[in-house]
N, C-alpha and C positions, 0 to 999 in steps of 0.2 A: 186253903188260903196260905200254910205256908211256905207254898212257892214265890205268893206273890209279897211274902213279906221278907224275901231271902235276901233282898241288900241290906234290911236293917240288923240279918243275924250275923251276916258279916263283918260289921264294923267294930266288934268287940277284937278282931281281927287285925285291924289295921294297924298301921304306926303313926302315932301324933309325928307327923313333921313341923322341922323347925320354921320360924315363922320367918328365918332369913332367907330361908328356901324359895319361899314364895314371892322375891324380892325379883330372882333370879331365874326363876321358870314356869313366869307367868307367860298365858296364851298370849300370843302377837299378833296374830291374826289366821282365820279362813285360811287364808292358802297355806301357810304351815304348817296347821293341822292336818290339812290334805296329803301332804307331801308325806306329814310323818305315820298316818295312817296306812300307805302302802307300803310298810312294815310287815302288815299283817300277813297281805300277800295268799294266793292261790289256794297255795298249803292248806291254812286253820280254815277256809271254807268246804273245803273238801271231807277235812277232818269230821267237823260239824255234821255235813251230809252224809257219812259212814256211821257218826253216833244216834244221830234220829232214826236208819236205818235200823240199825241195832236196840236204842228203845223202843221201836215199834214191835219189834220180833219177841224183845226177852218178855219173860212171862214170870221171871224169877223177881217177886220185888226187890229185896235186900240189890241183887245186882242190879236191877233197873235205875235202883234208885241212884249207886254208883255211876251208871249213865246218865241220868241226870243229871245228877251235880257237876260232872265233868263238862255235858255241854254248858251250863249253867255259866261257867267258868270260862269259854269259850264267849257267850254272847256279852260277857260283865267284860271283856277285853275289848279296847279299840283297838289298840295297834298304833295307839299316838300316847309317846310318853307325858303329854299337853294335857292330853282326856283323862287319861287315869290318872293324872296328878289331882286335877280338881275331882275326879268321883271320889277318891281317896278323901281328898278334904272336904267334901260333901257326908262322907260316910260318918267322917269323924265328928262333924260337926253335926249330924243327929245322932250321935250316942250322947253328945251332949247335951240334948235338947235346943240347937243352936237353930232353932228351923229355918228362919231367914236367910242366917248362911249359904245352909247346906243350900237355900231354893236358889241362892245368886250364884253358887259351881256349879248344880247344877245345869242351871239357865247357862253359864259359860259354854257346859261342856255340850250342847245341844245347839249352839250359836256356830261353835265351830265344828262338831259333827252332826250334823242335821239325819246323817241315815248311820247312826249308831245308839240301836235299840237297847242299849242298855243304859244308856244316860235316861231317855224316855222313859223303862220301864223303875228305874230309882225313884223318878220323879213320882212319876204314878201311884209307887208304894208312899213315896212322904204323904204325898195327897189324900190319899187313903186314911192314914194316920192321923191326918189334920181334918178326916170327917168334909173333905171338899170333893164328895162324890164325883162333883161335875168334871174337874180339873180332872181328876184321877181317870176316870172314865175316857175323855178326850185324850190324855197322852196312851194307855192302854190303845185306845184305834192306831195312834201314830206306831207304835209300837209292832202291831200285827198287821199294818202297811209294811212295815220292814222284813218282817218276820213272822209268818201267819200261819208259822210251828212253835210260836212262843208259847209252851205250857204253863208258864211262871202269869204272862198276861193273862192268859185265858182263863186260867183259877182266878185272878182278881177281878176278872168281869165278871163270870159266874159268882163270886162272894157279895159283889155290889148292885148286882141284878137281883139278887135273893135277899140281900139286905134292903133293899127299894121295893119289896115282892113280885116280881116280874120272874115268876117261879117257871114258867114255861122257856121263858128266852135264856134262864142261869141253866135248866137243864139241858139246851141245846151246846151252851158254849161246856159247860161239863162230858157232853156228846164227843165234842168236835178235841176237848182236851182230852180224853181215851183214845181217839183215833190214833194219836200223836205218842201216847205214856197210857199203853192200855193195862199194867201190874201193877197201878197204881191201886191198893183196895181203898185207902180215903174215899178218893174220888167215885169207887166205882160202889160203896157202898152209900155216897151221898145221890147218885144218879139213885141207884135203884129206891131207897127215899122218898125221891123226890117224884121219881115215877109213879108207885104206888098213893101219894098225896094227891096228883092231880088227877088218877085216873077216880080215884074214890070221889074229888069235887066235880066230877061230871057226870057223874049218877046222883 
């Protein structure tokens, strides 16, 4: 699980910005954000595709785990200084316990990037935190619609799948998250767990 709670360990990160800031670069609309997203450009997809390459192969955790967080880093970027302005203020405002806030940046930041998986997958973790399974659950599918190498998502299906006992379908999305980040031992020590649990309740 704590990949899927890796935006809230970030906020301890962030910079309180000034509240005149937000006077001055707030979203104005869909198409702007469009515009300023192909910033991102070719490049940081590419990049991405060479690191999931790369965590599939490394076996080394300690480095895997450095891949990790590097894509991490990559999917938590839009490529619209608009987006990350509000995750930023979203982030901050659940370290503050502000969760209303944070759910209204982030609703912004999902209004005006509809296919960037890292507004959906914050969201998902507040929901998570806020104990609204459902919520949480539904933005996770939006999430692995976009990105259906999200390991961050699929550790928080698999946590809420086993937390609701739906022990068979958390061992498959734990399955499908080794495919992806196979040096992870967490993970690979909660499948084999979980293995042994339901082979024993079918005898």
């Amino acid at each position: 699980m704590r990949y899927f709670r890796c935006t809230l360990m970030i906020a301890g990160l962030l910079v309180t910005c000034d509240p005149a800031l937000s006077q001055d670069a707030g979203p104005t609309s869909t198409e702007n954000a469009a515009t300023e997203a192909q910033t991102l450009g070719d490049e940081s997809v590419k990049d991405v595709q060479a690191l999931l390459t790369d965590l599939k192969r490394e076996r080394d955790p300690e480095a895997a785990s450095e891949i990790a967080a590097e894509i991490t880093t990559h999917w938590n970027t839009s490529g619209s200084p608009t987006v990350d302005l509000l995750m930023q203020w979203a982030a901050e405002a659940i370290k503050e316990r502000r969760n209303p806030a944070a759910l209204d940046f982030l609703d912004q930041a999902i209004t005006l990037r509809p296919d960037f998986a890292g507004a959906w997958n914050q969201r998902a973790t507040l929901h998570y935190t806020m104990n609204d399974y459902g919520k949480a659950m539904s933005d996770i599918e939006h999430v692995l619609a976009i990105e259906p190498r999200h390991f961050g998502a699929l550790a928080g299906m698999a946590a809420i799948l086993a937390e609701r006992g739906r022990e068979e379908m958390s061992l498959k999305a734990w399955e499908r998250y080794l495919e992806i980040y196979p040096a992870d031992r967490e993970a690979q020590d909660l499948v084999t767990k979980l293995s042994e649990k339901l082979a024993g309740s079918r005898t």
